[in-house]
Each structure stands twice: as structure tokens, then as C-alpha cells.
N, C-alpha and C positions, 0 to 999 in steps of 0.2 A: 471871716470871709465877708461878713454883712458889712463889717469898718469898713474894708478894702475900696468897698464901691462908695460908700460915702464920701471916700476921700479921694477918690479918682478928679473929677473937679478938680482941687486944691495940688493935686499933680500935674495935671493936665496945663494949669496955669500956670505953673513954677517953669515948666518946659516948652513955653509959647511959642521964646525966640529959638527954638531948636526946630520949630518944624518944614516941611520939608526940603530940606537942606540947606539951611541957611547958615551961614560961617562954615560951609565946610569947602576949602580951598582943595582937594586934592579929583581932582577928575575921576579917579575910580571910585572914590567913597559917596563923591557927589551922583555917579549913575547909578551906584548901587544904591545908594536912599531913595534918590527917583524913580529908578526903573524896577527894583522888585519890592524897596521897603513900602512904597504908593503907591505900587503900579495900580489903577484902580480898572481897569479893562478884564472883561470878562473872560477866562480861558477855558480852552475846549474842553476840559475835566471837570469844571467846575457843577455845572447842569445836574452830569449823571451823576454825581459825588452827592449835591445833596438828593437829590432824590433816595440815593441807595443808604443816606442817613442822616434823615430828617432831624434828628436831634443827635448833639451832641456830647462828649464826657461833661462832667461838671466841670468848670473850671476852663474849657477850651471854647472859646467863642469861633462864632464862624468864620470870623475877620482872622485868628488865630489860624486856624485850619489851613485859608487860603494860602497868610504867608508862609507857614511851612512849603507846602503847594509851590508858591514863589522860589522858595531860598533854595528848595533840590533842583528846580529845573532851574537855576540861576547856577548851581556848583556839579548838574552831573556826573555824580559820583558811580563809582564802577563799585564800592560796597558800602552799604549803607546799615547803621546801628543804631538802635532802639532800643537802649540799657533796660531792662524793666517795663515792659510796655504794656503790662497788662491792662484790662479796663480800657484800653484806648486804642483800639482797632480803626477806627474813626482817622485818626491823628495818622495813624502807620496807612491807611486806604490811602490818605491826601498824598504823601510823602510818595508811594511805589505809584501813584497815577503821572507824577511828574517824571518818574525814572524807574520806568517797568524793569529795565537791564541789568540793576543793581540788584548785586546779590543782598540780602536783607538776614540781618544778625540781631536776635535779639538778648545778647548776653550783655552781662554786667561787666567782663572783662573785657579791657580793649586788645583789638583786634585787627588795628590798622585800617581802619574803614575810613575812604576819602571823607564822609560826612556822619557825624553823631549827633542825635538829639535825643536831649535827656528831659522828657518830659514830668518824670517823678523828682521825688526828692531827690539829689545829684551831688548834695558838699560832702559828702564821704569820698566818691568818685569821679568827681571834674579832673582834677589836676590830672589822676592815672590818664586821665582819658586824651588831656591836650596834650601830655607828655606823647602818648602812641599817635595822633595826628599825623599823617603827613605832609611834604610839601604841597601847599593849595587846598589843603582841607577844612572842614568848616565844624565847627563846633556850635550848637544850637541849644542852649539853656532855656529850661522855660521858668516863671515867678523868680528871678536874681532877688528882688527886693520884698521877698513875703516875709521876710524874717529879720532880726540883724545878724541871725549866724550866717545867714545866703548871703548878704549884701556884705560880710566879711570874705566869705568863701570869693565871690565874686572880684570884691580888690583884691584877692591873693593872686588867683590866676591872673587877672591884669597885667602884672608884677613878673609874670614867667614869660619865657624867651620865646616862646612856642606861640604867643600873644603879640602880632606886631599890629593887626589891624582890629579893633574888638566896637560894637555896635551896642550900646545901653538904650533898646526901645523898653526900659519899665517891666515891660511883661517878658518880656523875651532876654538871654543876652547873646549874641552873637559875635563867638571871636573865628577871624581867620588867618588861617598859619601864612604868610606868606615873604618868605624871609628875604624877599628883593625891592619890600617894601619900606617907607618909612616908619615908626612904628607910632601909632597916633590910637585913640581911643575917643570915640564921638559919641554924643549925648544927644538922642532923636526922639522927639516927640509924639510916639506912636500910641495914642487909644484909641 
């Protein structure tokens, strides 16, 4: 974990010309990098969220938190799943403050839910999970690159059909199902 941030710098630099949306030609991926992966404006959830928890899991920064925050009220989902979400009450508060309506699931088996995020360990169970996705749903990875097994796991789903639009911010990885799209795969420069 201590490397991790040592080397963030030397990431941060590798992915300069990625940042906020720059080379990316397709008008949805370009709002969606602008509008939720930067949105930098403060939203009405945000205040009471920290206050009701000042500190965070290890490993989720408050920047992290937000765009969760961001990506549910950006996909609206009618059920929402949190494979293993122990320890991170925090992470599940942000996510149901952006979409109180959403029923909220937190099993390991998928279960259809328009939006999953898998904040624990996850390459055993991605694929199950983008396989049950449906149309327009989002799939939300957190650490793709902490490992080389994740960052294998990670180009495998790439690779699957259920993966037409997928987002590599480093810490996060975000694929969405949306099969009326082109199928394209962006590299965004998010610390």
C-alpha cells in the first residue's frame, strides 16, 4: 500500500495526456468524463455524508466516495449490488444517498441489478457479474491495477461482449453494458 502512493506521481504522469477528456471523440464518453468523472461542484449529499462519516474505510478516499456518489446518480438504477461490502458502510451510505429508491443487494451472486460495485477483492467474480448486467447497467471495479492478477482479470472482461463502453480511471474500473454503442475502451486520468 506504502509503494502504491509512492508511485502514484509516476502514474499520474504516464496519463497526463488522458486528462479530462482529451482524445476522446465520442460525445457520450466525452460528458460522461466531464460531467460525472470531474464533476467538481458540490452536491446536496455531500455535506451531510461527511459529517455523518468523518473518516473513511482504508483504502477509499473522499474523492473515491464522491465519484461513487457521482456514477449512481449518473446510472439510476432500480437495484443496486454491493458483492461483499463489509467494512464499508461508508462507500454503500454514498451510493443509496444518490438513489434512495434502489433496492440494495448485498450478495456475491448476481442478481440482475442495473448497477454493481465491487469494492473488495472481485477477479473471482467480475465476469459472473458483467455476464448478469443488463441492458444499460454499470459495472463499477474499484483497485483494477493493484495486482497483475486484477489488471489480467481486468483485460479479460475488456474482451467480453457485455463490455462495449469500459472507463480505466487507475483506481476504479468502469464498464457499461450498452450494446447500441460503439465498443471503445478509454484511458482517463483520474487521482
Amino acid at each position: 500500500m506504502f509503494l502504491s502512493h509512492l508511485l502514484r506521481p509516476w502514474h499520474w504522469l504516464r496519463r497526463i495526456r488522458h486528462r479530462c477528456g482529451y482524445g476522446i471523440h465520442s460525445p457520450f464518453a466525452f460528458s460522461f468524463v466531464t460531467g460525472v468523472v470531474y464533476e467538481a461542484w458540490p452536491y446536496y449529499a455531500y455535506a451531510p455524508l461527511r459529517r455523518r462519516w468523518p473518516v473513511l474505510p482504508a483504502g477509499l478516499r473522499r474523492k473515491d466516495a464522491q465519484l461513487l456518489f457521482r456514477l449512481a446518480n449518473f446510472c439510476h438504477p432500480c437495484g443496486l449490488q454491493c458483492p461483499d461490502a463489509e467494512g464499508l458502510e461508508a462507500a454503500v451510505a454514498y451510493l443509496q444517498a444518490a438513489c434512495p429508491h434502489a433496492a440494495l443487494s448485498l450478495a456475491a451472486e448476481p442478481n440482475g441489478s442495473d448497477m454493481v460495485v465491487c469494492l473488495q477483492p472481485w477477479d473471482d467474480c467480475a465476469a459472473r457479474l458483467l455476464e448478469s448486467l443488463p441492458t444499460g447497467g454499470m459495472l463499477v471495479l474499484h483497485r483494477i491495477h493493484a495486482t497483475q492478477r486484477r489488471s489480467a482479470a481486468w483485460q479479460r472482461l475488456l474482451h467480453m461482449p457485455q463490455a462495449q463502453i469500459a472507463f480505466d480511471l487507475r483506481d476504479f474500473g468502469i464498464i457499461l453494458h450498452l450494446p447500441h454503442m460503439q465498443r471503445a475502451h478509454y484511458v482517463i486520468n483520474y487521482f
